[in-house]
C-alpha positions in Angstrom: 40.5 -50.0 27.0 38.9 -52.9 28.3 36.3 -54.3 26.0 34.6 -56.5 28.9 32.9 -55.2 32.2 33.8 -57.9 34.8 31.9 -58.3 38.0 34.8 -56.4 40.2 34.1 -53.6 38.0 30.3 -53.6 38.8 30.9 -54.6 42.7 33.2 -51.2 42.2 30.3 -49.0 40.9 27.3 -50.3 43.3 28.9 -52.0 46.6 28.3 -48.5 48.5 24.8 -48.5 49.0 24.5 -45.8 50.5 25.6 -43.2 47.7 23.2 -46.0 45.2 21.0 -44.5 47.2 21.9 -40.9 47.2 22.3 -41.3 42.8 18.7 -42.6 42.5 17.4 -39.8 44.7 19.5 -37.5 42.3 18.1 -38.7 39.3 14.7 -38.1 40.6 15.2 -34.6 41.5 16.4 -33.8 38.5 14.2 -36.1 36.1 11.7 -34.2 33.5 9.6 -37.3 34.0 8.2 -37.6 37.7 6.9 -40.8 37.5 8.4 -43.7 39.2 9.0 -46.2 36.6 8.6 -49.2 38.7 5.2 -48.5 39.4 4.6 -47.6 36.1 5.5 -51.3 35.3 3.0 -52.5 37.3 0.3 -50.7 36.6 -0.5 -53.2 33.4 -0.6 -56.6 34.9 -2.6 -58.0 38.0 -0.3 -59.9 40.5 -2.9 -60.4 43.6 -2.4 -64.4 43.1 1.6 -64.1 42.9 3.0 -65.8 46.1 6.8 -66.6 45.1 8.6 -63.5 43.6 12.0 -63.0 42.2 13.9 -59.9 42.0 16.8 -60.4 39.8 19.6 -57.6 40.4 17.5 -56.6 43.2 20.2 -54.0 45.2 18.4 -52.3 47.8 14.8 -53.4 46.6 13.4 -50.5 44.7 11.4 -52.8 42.5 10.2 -54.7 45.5 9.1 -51.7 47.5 6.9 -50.8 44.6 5.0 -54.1 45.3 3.1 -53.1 48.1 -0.3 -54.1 48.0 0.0 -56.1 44.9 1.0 -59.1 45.6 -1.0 -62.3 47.5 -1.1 -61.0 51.1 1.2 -63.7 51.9 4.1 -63.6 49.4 7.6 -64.3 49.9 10.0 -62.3 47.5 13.6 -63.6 47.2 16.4 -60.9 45.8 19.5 -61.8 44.4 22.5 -59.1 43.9 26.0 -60.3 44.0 26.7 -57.5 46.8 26.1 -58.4 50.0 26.3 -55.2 51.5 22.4 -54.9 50.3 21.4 -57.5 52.4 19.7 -55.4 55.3 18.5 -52.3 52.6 16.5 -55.3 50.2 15.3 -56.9 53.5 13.8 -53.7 54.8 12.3 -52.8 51.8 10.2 -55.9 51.9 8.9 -55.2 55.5 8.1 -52.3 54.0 6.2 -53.7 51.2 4.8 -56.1 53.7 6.0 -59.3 52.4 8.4 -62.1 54.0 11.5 -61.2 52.2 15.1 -63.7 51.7 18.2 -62.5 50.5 21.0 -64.5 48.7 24.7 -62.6 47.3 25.7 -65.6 45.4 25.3 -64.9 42.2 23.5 -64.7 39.1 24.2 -68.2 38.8 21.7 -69.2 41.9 18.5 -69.3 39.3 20.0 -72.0 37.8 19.4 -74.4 40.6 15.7 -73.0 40.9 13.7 -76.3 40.0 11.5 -75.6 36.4 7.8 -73.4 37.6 9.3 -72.1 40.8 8.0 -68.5 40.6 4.6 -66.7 40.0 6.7 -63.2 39.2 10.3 -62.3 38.5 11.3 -58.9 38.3 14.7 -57.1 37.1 15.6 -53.6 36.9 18.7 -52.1 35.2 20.4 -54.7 35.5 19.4 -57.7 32.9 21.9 -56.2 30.8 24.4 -57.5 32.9 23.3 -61.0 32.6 21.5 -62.1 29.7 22.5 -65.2 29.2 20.1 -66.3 31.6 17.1 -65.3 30.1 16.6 -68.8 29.2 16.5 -69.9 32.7 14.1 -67.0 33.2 11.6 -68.4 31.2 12.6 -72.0 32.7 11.5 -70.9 36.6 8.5 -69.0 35.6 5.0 -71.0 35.9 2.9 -70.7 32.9 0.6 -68.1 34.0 3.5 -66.2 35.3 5.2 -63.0 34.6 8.7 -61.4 33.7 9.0 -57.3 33.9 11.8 -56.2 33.2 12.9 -52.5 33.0 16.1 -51.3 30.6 17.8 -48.0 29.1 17.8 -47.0 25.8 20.8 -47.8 24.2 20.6 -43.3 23.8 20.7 -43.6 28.1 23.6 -40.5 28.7 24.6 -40.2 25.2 25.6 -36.5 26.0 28.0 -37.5 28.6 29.3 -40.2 26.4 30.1 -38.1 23.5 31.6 -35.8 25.7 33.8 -38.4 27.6 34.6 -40.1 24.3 35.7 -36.9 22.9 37.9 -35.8 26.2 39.8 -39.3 26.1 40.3 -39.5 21.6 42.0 -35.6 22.7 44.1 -37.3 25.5 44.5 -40.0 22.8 42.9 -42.5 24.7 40.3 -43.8 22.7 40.9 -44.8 19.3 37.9 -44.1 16.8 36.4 -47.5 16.9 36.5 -48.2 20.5 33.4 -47.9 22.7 33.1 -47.2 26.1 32.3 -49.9 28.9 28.8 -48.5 29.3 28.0 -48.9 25.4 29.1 -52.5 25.5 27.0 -53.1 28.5 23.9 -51.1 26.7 24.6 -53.6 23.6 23.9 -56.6 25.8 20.6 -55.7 26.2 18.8 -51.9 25.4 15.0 -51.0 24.8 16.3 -51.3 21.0 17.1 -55.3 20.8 15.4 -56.5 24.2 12.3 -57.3 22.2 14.6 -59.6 19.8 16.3 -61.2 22.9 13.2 -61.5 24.9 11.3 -63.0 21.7 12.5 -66.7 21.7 11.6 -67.1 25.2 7.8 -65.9 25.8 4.5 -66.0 23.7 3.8 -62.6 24.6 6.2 -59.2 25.5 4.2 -56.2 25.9 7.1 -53.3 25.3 6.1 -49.5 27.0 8.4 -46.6 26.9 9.1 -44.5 29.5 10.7 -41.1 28.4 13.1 -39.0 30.4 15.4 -36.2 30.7 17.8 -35.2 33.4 18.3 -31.0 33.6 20.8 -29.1 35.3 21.0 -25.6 35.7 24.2 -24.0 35.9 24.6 -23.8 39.4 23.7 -27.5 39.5 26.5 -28.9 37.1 28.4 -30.2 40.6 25.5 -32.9 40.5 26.1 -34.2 37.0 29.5 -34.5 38.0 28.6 -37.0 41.4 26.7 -38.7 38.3 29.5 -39.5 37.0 31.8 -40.0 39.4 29.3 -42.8 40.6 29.6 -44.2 37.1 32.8 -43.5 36.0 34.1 -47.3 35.8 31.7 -47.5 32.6 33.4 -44.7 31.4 37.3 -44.8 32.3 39.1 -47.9 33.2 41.7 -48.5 35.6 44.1 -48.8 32.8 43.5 -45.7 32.3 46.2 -42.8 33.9 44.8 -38.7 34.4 41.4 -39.9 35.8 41.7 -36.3 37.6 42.4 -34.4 34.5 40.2 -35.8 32.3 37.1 -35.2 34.9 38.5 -31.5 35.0 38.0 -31.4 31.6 34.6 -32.9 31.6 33.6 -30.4 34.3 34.8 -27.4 32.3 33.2 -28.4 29.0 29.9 -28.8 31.1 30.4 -25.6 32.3 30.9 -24.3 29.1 28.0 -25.8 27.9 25.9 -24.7 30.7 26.4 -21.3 30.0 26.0 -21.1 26.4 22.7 -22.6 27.5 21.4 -21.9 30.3 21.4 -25.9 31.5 22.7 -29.0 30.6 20.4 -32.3 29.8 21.2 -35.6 29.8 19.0 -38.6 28.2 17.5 -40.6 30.2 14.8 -42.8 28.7 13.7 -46.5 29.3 11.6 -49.2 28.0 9.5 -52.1 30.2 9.2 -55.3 29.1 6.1 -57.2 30.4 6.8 -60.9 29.3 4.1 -64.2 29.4 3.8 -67.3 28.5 7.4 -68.5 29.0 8.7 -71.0 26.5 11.2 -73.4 27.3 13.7 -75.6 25.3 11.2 -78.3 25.3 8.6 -76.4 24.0 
């Protein structure tokens, strides 16, 4: 197995907006936790002077969306996702929010050629983990009044479908004992365990606040946790790997079997914010 998550692999996962879409809908329906996390984010810090915000990872602009009303009435946000199928979803989630909005698909990479103080705000959900190498040019863009939130999973984020997976493929013999799967590597890179120790170099001040969840299916509602996974499957089987069918049959049956022992099925969900200031850069 494939020890590194290239950016095929994630253009493979999320390049279908649409069923992005339908997933995050899913995992509000069926989240313990009714919240919305975003806003949850934003409910600590005061952004009515930010004008020039970054969304990092943005996709179809969840974390923009939940902006509305709190930024300077005339901000521009610019989001950056290296899928450009998100393009029209990100811009219309900015008219919704009510700001000017500007899209870019090429790459992580861009912020680097973001001159030093550029932006008031830059936000980044479920996704830093993906890049984290650039926090340093995070802190680089920021003014020094400004703001980073950023929002990650636990590195516990679907343990139960991980030890199930993990268990399905070491009886298909294809996992060895001290492998990990694609998704733990990525969680590795950046979890609401050691994002406090990344972050820490960068800013004078990370404010860390946990948000708890569960995902719960009933029974009758174990064909959802399967279009989970079948959404997220190339963090948990590569392409290397032959039987995809049969081991998701199995993972569907030993669901079902769990399911009825229990009554329901859970699945850990839980996140951490990160609300950083006072960025520090390599001249400091």
């Amino acid at each position: 197995m494939s020890e590194v998550l290239d950016k095929k692999m994630i253009r493979k996962v999320f390049r279908n907006a649409q069923k992005h879409l339908a997933i995050a809908q899913l995992i509000r329906r069926f989240s313990t936790n009714k919240a919305d996390v975003r806003k949850t984010a934003l409910q600590h810090v005061d952004l009515s002077n930010c004008r020039n915000v970054l969304e990092l990872g943005c996709a179809f602009g969840a974390f923009t969306e939940a902006l509305k009303d709190r930024l300077h009435p005339h901000a521009k946000i610019t989001g950056i996702d290296i899928i450009p199928e998100y393009r029209p979803f990100f811009i219309d989630a900015c008219k919704r929010a009510g700001y000017e909005g500007l899209f870019m698909s090429s790459g992580i990479d861009r912020i680097k050629k973001f001159p030093s103080g550029s932006f008031d705000l830059i936000i980044c959900s479920y996704a830093l983990y993906f890049f984290p190498e650039i926090i340093p040019d995070i802190a680089r863009i920021l003014k020094n009044d400004a703001f980073f939130i950023t929002i990650t999973h636990s590195d516990a984020d679907m343990k139960e479908m991980v030890y199930i997976v993990k268990k399905i493929l070491k009886q298909n013999h294809l996992l060895k004992d001290e492998q990990s799967l694609p998704i733990e590597i990525i969680f590795d890179q950046f979890s609401a365990e050691n994002g406090k120790n990344i972050l820490q170099p960068f800013f004078e001040k990370i404010q860390a606040i946990d948000f708890k969840n569960t995902l719960v299916f009933q029974p009758r509602e174990i064909e959802h946790f399967i279009n989970y996974f079948h959404f997220k499957k190339s963090f948990f089987l590569t392409d290397n790997e032959a039987h995809h069918k049969t081991i998701i049959g199995q993972l569907f049956n030993e669901l079902q079997e769990t399911a009825m022992k229990k009554d329901f099925v859970t699945m850990c969900k839980d996140d951490r914010i990160f609300i950083c200031s006072g960025p520090l850069t390599i001249e400091d």
